[in-house]
PDB file with SEQRES, HELIX, SHEET and CRYST1 records, atoms N, CA, C and O in Angstrom:
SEQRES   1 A   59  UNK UNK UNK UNK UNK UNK UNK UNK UNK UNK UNK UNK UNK          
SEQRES   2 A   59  UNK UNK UNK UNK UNK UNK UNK UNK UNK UNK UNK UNK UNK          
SEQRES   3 A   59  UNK UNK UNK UNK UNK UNK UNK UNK UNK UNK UNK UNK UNK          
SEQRES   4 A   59  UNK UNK UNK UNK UNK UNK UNK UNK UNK UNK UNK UNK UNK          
SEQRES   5 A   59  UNK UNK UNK UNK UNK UNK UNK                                  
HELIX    1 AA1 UNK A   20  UNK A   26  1                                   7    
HELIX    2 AA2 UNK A   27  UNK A   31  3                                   5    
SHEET    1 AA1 4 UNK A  12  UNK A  16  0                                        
SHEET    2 AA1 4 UNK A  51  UNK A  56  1                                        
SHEET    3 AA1 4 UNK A  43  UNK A  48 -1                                        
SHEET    4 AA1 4 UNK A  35  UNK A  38 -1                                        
CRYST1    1.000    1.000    1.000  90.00  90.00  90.00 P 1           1          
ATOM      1  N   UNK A   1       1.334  30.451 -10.601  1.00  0.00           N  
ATOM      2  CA  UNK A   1       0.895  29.224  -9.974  1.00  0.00           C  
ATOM      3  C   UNK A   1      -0.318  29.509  -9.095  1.00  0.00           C  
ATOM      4  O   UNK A   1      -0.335  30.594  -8.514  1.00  0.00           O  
ATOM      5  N   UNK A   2      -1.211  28.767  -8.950  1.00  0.00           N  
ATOM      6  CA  UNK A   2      -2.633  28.784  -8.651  1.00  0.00           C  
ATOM      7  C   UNK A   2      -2.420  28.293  -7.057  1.00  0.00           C  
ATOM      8  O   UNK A   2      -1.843  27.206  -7.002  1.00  0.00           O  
ATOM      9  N   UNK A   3      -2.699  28.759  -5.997  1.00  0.00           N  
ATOM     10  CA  UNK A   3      -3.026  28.469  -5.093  1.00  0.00           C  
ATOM     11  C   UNK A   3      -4.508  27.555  -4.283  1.00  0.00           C  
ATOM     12  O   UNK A   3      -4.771  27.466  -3.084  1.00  0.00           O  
ATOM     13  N   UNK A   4      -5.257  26.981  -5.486  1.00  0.00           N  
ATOM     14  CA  UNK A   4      -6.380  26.327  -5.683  1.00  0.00           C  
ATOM     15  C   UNK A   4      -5.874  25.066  -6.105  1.00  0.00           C  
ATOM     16  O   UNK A   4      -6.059  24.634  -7.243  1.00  0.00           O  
ATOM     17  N   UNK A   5      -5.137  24.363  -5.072  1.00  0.00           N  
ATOM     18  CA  UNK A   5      -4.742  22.719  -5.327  1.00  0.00           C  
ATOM     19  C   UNK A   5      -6.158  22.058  -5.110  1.00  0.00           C  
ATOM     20  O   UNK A   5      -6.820  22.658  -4.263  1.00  0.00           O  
ATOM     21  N   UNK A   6      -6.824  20.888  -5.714  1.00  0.00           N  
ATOM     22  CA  UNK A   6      -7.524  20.419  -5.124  1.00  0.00           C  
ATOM     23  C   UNK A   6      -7.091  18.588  -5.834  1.00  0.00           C  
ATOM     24  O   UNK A   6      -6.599  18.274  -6.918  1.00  0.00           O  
ATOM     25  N   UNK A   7      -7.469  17.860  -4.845  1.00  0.00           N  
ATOM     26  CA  UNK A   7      -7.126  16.570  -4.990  1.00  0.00           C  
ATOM     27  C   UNK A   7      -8.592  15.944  -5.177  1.00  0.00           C  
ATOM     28  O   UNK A   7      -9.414  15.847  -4.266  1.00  0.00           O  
ATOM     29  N   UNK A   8      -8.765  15.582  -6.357  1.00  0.00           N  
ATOM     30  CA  UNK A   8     -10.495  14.799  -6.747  1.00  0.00           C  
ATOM     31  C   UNK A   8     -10.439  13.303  -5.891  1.00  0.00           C  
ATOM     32  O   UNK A   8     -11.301  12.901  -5.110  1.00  0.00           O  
ATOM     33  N   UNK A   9      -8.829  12.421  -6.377  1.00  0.00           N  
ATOM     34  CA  UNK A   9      -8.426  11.151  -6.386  1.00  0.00           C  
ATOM     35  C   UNK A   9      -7.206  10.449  -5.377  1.00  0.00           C  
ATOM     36  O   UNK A   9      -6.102  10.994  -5.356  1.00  0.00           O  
ATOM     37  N   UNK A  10      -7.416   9.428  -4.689  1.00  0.00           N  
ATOM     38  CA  UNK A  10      -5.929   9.028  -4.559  1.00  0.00           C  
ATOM     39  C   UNK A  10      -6.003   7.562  -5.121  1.00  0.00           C  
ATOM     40  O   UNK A  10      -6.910   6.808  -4.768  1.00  0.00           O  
ATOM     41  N   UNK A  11      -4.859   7.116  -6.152  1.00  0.00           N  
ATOM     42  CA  UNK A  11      -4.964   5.459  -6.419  1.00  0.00           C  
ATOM     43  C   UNK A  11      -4.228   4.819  -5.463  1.00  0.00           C  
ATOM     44  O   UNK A  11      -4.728   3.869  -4.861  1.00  0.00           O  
ATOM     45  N   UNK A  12      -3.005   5.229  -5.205  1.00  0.00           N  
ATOM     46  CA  UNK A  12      -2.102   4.054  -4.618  1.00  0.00           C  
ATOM     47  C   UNK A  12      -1.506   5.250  -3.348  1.00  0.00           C  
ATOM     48  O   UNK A  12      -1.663   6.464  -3.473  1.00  0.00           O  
ATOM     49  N   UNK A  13      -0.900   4.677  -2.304  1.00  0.00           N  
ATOM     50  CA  UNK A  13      -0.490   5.000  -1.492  1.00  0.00           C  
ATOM     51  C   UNK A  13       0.922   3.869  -1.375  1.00  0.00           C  
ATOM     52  O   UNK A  13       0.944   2.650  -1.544  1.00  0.00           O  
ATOM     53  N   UNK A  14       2.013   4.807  -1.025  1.00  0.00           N  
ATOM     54  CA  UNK A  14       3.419   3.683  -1.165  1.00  0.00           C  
ATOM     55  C   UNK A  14       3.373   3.897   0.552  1.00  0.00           C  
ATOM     56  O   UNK A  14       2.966   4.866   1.194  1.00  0.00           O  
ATOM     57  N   UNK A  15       3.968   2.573   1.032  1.00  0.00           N  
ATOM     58  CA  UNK A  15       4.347   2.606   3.109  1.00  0.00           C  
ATOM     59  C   UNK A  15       5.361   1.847   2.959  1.00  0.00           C  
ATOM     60  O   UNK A  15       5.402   0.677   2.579  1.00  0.00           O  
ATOM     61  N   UNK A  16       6.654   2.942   3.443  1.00  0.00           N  
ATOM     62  CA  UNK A  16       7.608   1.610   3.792  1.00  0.00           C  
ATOM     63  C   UNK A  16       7.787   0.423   5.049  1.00  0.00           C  
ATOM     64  O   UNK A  16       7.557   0.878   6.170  1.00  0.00           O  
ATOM     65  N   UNK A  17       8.023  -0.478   5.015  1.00  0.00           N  
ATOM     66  CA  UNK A  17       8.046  -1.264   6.049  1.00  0.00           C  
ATOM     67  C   UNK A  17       8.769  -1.660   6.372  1.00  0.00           C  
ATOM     68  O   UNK A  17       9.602  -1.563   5.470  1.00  0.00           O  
ATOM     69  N   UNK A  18       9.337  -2.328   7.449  1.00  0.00           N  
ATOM     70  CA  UNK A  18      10.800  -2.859   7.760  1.00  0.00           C  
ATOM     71  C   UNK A  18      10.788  -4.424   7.429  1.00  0.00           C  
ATOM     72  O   UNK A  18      11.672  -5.020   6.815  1.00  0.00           O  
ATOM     73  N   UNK A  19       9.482  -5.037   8.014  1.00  0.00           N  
ATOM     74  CA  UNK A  19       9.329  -6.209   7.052  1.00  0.00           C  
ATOM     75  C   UNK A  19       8.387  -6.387   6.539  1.00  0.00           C  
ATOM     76  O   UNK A  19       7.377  -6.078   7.173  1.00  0.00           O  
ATOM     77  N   UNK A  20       8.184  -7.053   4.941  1.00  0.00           N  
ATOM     78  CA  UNK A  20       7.025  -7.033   4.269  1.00  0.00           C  
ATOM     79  C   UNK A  20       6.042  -8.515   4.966  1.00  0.00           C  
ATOM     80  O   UNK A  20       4.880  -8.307   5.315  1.00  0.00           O  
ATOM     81  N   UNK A  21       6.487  -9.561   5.066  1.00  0.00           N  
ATOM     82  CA  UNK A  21       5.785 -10.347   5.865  1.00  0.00           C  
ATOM     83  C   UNK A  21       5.420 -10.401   6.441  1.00  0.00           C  
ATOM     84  O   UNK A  21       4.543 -11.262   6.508  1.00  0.00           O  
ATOM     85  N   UNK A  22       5.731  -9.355   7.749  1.00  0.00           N  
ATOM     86  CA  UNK A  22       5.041  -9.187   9.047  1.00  0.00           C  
ATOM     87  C   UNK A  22       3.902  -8.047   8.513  1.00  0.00           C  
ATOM     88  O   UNK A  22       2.717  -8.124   8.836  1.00  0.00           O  
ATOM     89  N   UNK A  23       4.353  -7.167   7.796  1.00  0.00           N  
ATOM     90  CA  UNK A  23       3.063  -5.917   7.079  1.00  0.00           C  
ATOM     91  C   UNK A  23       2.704  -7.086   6.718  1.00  0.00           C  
ATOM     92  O   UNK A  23       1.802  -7.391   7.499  1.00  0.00           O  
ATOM     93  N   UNK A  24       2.920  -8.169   5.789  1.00  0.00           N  
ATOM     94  CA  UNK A  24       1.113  -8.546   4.954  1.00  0.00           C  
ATOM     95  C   UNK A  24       0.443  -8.885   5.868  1.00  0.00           C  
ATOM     96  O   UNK A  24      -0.729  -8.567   6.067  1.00  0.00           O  
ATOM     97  N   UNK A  25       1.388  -9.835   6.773  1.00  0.00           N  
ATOM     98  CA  UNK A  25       0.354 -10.185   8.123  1.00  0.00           C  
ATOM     99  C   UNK A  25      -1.094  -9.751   8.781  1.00  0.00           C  
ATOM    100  O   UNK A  25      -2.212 -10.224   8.981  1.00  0.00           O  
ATOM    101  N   UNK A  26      -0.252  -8.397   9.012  1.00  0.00           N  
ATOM    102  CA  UNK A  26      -1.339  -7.229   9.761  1.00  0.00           C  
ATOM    103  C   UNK A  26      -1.842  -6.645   9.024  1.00  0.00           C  
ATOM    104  O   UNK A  26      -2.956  -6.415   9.497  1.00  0.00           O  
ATOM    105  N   UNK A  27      -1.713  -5.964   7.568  1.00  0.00           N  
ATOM    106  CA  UNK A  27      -2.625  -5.722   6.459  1.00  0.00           C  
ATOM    107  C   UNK A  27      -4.033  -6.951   6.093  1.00  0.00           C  
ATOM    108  O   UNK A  27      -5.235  -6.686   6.078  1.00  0.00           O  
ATOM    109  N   UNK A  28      -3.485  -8.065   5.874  1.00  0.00           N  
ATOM    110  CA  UNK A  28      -4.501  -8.752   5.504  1.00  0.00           C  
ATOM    111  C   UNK A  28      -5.090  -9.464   6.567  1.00  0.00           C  
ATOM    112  O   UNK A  28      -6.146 -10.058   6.350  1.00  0.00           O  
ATOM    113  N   UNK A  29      -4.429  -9.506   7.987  1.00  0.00           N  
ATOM    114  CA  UNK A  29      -5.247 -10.725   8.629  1.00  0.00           C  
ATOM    115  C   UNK A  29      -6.245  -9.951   9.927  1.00  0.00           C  
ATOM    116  O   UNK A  29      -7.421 -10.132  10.242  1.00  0.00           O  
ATOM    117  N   UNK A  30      -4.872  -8.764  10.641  1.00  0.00           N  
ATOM    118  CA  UNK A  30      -6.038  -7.505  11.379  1.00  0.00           C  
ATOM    119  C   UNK A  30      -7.102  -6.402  10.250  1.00  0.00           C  
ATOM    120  O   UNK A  30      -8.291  -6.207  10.502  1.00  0.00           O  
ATOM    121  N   UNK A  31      -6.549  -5.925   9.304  1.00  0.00           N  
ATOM    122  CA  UNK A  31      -7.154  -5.030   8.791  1.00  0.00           C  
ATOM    123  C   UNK A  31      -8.186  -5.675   7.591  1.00  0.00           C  
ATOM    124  O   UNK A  31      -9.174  -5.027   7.247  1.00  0.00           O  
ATOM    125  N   UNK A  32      -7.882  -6.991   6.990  1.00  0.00           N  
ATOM    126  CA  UNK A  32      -8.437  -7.381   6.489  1.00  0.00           C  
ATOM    127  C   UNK A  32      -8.973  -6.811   5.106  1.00  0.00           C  
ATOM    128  O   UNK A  32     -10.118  -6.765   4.657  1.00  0.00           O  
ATOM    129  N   UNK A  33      -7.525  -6.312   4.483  1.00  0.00           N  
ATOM    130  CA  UNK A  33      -7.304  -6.130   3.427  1.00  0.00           C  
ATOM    131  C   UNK A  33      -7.136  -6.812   2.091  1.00  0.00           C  
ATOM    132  O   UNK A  33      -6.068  -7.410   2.217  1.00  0.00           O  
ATOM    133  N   UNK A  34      -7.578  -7.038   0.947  1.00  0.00           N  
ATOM    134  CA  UNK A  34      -7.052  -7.652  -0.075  1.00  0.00           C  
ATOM    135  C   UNK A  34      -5.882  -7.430  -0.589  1.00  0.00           C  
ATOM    136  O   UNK A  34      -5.522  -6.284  -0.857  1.00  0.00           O  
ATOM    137  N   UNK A  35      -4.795  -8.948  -0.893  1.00  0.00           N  
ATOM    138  CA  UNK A  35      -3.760  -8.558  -1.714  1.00  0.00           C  
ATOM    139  C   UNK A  35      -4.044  -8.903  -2.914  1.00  0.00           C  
ATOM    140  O   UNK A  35      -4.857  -9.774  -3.221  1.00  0.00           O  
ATOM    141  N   UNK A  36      -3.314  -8.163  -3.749  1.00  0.00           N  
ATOM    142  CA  UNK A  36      -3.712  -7.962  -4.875  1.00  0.00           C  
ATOM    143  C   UNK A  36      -2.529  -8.991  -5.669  1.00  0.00           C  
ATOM    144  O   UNK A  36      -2.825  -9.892  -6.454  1.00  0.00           O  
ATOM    145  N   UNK A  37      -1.231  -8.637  -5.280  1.00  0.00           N  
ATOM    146  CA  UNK A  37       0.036  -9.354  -6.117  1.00  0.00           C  
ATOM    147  C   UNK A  37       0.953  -8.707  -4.758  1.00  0.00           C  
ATOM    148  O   UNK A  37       0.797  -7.740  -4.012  1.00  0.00           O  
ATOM    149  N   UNK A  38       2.197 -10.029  -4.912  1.00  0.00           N  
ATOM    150  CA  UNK A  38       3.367  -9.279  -4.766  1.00  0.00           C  
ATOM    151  C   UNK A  38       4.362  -9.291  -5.683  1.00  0.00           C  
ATOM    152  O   UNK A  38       4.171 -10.002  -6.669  1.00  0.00           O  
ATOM    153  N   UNK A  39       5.711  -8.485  -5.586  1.00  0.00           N  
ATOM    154  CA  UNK A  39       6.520  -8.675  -6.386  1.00  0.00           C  
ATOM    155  C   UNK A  39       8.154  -8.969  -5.578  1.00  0.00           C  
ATOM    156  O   UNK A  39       8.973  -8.052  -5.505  1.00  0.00           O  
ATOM    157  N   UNK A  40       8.339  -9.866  -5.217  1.00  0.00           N  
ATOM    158  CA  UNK A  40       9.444 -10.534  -4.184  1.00  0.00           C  
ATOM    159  C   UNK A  40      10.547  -9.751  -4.866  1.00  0.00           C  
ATOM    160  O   UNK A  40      10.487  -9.364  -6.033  1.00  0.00           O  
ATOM    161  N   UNK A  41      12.182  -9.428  -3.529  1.00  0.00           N  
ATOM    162  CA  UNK A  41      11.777  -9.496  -2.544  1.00  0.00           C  
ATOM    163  C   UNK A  41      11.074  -8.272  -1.529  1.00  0.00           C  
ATOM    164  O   UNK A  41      11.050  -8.015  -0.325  1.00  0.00           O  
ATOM    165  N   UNK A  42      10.789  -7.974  -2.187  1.00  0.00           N  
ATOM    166  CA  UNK A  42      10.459  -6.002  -1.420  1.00  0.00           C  
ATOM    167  C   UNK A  42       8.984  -5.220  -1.889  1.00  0.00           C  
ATOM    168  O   UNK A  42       8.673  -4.082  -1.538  1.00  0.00           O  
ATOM    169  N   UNK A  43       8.301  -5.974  -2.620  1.00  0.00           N  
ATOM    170  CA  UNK A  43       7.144  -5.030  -2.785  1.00  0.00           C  
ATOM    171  C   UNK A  43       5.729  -6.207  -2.697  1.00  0.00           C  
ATOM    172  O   UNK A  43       5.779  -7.407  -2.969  1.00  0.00           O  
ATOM    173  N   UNK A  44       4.517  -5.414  -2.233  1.00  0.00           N  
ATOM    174  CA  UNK A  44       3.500  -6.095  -2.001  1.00  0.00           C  
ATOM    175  C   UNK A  44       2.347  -5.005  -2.493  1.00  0.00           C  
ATOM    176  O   UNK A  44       2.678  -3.828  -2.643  1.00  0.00           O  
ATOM    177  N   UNK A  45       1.157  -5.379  -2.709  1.00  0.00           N  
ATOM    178  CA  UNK A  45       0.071  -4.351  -3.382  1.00  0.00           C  
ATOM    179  C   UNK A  45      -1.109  -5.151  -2.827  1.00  0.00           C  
ATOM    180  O   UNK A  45      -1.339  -6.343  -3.032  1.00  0.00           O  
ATOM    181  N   UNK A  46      -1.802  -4.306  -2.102  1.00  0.00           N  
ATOM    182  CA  UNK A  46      -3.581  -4.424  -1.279  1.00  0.00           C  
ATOM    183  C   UNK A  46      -4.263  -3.616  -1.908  1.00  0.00           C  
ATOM    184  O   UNK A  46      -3.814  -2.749  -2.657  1.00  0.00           O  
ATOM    185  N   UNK A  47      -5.541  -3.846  -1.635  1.00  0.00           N  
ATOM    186  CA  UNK A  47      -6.317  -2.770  -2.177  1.00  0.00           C  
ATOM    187  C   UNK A  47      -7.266  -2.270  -1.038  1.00  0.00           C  
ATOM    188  O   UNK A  47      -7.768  -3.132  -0.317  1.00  0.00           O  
ATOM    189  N   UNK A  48      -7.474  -1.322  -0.875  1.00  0.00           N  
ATOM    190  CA  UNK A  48      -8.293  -0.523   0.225  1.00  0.00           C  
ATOM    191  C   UNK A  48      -9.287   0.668  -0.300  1.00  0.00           C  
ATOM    192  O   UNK A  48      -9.062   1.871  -0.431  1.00  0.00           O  
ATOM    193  N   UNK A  49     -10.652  -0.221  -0.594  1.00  0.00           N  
ATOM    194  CA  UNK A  49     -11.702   0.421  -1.114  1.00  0.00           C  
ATOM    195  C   UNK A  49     -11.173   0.602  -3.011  1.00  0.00           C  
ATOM    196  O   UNK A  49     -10.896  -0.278  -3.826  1.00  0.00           O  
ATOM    197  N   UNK A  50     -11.212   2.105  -3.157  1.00  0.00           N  
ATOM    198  CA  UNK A  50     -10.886   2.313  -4.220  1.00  0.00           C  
ATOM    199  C   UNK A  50      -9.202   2.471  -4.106  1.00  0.00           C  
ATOM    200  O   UNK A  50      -8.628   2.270  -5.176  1.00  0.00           O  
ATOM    201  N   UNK A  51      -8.536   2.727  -3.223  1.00  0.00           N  
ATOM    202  CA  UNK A  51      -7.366   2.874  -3.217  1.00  0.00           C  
ATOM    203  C   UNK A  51      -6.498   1.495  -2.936  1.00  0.00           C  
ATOM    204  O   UNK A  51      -6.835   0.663  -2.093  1.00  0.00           O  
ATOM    205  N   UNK A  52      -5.370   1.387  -3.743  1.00  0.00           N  
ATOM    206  CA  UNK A  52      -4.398   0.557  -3.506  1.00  0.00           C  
ATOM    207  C   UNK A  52      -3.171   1.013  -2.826  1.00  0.00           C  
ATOM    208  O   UNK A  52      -2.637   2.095  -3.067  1.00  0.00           O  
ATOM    209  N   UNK A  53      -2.684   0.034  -1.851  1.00  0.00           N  
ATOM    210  CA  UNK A  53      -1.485  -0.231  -0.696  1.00  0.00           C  
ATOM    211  C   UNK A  53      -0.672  -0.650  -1.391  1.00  0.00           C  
ATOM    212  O   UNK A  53      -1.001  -1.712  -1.921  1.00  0.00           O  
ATOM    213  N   UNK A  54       0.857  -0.068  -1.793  1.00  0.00           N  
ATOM    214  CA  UNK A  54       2.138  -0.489  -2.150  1.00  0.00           C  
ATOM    215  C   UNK A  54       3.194  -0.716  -0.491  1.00  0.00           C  
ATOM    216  O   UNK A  54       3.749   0.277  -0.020  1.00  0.00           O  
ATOM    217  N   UNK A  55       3.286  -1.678  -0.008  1.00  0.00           N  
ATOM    218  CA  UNK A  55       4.021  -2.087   0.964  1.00  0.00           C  
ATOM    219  C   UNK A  55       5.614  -1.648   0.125  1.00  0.00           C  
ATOM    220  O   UNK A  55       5.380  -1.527  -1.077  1.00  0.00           O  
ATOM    221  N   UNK A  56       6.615  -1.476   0.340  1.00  0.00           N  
ATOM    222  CA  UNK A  56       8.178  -1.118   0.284  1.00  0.00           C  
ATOM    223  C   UNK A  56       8.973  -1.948   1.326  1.00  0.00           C  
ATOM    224  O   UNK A  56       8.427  -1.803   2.420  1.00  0.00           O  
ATOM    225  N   UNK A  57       9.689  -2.486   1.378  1.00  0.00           N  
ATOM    226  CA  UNK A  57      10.944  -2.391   2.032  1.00  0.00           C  
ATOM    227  C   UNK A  57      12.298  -2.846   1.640  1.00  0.00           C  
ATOM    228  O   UNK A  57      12.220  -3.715   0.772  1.00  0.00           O  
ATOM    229  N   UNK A  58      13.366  -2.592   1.940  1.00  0.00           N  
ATOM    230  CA  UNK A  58      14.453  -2.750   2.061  1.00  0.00           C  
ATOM    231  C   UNK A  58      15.278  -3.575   2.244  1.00  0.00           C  
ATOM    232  O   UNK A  58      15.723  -3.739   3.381  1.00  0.00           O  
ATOM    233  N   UNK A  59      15.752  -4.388   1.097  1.00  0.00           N  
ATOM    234  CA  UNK A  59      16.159  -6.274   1.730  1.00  0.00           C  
ATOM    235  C   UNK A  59      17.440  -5.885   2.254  1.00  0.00           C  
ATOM    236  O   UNK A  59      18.165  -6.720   2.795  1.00  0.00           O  
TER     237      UNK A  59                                                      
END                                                                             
């Protein structure tokens, strides 16, 4: 095994949240992020630059 990891890319990043409504909130309205889709009741997807935000939580 090669000790020469190198990372070129990141697409998606997963964050869990405790609530997804209050995250889209502050994702899209302070940070001013695009959503992309959600998928009720527990997942949401932004996009940030080239990378996309998978919101998580736990109903």
């Amino acid at each position: 095994m090669s000790n020469n990891l190198i990372i070129s890319s990141i697409g998606q990043i997963a964050i869990a949240v405790s609530d997804i409504q209050t995250s889209l909130d502050f994702y899209q309205n302070t940070l001013g992020l695009k959503l992309l889709f959600e998928a009720p009741p527990n997942l949401a997807f932004l996009q940030c630059g080239e990378v996309r935000i998978m919101l998580n939580s736990r109903p």
